[in-house]
C-alpha beads as a LAMMPS data file, in Angstrom:
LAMMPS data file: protein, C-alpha beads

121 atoms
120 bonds

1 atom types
1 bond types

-500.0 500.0 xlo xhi
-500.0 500.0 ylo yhi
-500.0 500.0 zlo zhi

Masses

1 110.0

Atoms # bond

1 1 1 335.905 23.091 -421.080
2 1 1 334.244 25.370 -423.120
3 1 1 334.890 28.956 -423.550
4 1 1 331.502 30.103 -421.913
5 1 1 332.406 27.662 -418.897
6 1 1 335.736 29.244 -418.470
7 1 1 334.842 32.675 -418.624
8 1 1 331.859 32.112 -415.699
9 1 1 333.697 29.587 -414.054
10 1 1 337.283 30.393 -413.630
11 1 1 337.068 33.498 -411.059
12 1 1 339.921 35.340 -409.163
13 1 1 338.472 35.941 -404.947
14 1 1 335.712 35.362 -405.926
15 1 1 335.744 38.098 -408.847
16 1 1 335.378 37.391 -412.682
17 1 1 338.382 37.690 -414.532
18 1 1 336.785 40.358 -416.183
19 1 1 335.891 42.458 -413.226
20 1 1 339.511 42.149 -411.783
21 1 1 341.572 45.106 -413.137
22 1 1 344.975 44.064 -413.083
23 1 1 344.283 41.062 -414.639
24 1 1 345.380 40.448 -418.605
25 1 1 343.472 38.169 -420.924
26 1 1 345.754 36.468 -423.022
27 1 1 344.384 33.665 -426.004
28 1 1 346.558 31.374 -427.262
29 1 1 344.642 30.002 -430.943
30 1 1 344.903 29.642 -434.243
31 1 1 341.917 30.516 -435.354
32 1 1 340.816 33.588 -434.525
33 1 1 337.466 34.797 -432.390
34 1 1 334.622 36.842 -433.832
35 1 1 334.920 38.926 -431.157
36 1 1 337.223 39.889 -428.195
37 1 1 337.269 38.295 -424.386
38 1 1 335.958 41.850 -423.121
39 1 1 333.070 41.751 -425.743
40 1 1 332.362 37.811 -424.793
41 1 1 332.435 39.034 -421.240
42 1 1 330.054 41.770 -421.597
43 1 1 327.577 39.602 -423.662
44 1 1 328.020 36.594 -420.544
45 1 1 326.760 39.893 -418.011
46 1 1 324.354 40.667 -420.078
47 1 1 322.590 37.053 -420.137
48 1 1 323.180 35.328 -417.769
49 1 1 323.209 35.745 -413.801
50 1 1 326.895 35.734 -412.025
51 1 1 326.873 32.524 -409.358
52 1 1 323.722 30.791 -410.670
53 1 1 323.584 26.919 -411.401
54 1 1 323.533 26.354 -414.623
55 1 1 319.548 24.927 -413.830
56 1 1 319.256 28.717 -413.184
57 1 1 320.773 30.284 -416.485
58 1 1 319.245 30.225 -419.648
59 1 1 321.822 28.476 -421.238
60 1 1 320.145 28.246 -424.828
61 1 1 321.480 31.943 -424.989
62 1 1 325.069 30.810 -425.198
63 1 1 324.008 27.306 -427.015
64 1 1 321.061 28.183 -429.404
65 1 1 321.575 30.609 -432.380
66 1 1 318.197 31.025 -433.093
67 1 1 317.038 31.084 -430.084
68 1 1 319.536 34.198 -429.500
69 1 1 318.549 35.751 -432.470
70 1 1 314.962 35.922 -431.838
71 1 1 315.131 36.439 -428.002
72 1 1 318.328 38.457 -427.026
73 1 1 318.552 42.572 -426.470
74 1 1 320.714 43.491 -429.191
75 1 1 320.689 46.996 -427.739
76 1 1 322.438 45.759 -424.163
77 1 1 325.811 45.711 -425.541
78 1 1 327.610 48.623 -427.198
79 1 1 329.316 45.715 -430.004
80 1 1 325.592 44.586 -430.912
81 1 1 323.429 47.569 -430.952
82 1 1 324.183 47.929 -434.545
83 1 1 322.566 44.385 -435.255
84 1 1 319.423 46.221 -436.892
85 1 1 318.552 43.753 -439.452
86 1 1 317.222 39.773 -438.763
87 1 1 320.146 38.911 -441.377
88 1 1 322.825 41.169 -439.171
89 1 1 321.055 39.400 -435.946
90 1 1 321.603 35.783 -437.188
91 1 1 325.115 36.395 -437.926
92 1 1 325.473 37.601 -434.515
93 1 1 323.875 34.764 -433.199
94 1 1 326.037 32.036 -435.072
95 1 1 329.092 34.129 -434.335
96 1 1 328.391 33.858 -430.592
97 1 1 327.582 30.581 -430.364
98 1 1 330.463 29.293 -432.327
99 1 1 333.181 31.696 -430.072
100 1 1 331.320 30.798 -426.523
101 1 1 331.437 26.782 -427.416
102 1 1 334.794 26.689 -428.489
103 1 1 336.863 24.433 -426.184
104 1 1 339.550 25.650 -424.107
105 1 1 341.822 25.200 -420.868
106 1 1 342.759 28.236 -418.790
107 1 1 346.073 28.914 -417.349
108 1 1 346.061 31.738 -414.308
109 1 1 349.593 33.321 -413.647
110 1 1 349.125 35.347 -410.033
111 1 1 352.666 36.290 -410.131
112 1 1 352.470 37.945 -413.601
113 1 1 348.421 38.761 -413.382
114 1 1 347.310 36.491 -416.310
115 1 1 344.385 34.824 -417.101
116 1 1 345.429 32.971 -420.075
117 1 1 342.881 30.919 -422.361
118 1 1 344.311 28.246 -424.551
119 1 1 341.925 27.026 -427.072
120 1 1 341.732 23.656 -428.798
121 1 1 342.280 24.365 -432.820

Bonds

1 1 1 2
2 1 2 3
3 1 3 4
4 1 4 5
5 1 5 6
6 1 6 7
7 1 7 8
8 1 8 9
9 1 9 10
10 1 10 11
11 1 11 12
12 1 12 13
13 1 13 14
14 1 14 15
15 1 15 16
16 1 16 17
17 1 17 18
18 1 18 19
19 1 19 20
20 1 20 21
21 1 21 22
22 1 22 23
23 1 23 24
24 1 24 25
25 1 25 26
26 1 26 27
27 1 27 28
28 1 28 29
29 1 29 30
30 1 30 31
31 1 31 32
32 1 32 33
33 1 33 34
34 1 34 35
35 1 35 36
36 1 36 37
37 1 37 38
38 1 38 39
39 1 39 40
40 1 40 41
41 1 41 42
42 1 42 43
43 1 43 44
44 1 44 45
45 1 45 46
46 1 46 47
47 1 47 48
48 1 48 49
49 1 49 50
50 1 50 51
51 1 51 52
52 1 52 53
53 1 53 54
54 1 54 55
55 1 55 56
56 1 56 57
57 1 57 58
58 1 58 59
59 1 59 60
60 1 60 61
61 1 61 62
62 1 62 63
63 1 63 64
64 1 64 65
65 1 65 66
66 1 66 67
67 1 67 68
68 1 68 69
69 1 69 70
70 1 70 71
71 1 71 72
72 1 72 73
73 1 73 74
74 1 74 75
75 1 75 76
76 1 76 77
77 1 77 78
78 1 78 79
79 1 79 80
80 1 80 81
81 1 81 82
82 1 82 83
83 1 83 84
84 1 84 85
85 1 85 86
86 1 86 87
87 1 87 88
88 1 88 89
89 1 89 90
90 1 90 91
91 1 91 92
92 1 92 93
93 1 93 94
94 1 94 95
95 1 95 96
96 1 96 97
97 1 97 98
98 1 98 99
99 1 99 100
100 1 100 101
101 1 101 102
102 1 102 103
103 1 103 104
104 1 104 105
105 1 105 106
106 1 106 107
107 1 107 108
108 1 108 109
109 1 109 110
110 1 110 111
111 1 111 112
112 1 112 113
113 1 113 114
114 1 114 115
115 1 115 116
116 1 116 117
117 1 117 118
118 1 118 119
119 1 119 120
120 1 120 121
């Protein structure tokens, strides 16, 4: 799956991974993120709606660099409202879209309260 899946799909009670505070996010990969899981996470809030179909999610904001550049609230998150210029909002953009595509497989450990993501390098 890819990383965008597993971080809106992969829930604990019913409660994002995120949102469930005894919870650890661990990545297994080689090559590194742009940014971290909590950042991801907070960007995934920010655009698109927790339990909607995909038909009901814009999805072009975790598919379409341009289409993030141009469209998205760079003053939502704290780790993008210093994206002032279009050049600083591009790079953004491609970051994004190159961490949130990236595939994956997710491990959950209830016994040790880890949400581990494995990603395909």
């Amino acid at each position: 799956m890819k990383l965008y899946q597993a971080l809106t799909q992969v829930t604990i009670a019913d409660t994002m991974i995120d949102d469930v505070a005894d919870y650890q996010v661990h990545t297994v990969l080689r090559t590194p993120l742009h940014f971290t899981p909590r950042q991801i996470y907070h960007y995934i809030d920010a655009v698109l709606k927790p339990g909607a179909r995909h038909d009901e999610n814009n999805l072009r904001f975790v598919t379409d660099a341009s289409f993030i550049a141009m469209h998205y609230d760079y003053q939502q998150t704290d780790f993008t409202a210093h994206a002032k210029t279009f050049d600083d909002k591009v790079t953004f953009a491609h970051q994004i879209v190159t961490d949130l595509n990236r595939h994956c497989s997710v491990n959950v450990d209830p016994e040790k309260k880890i949400f581990q993501i494995i990603f395909v390098d």
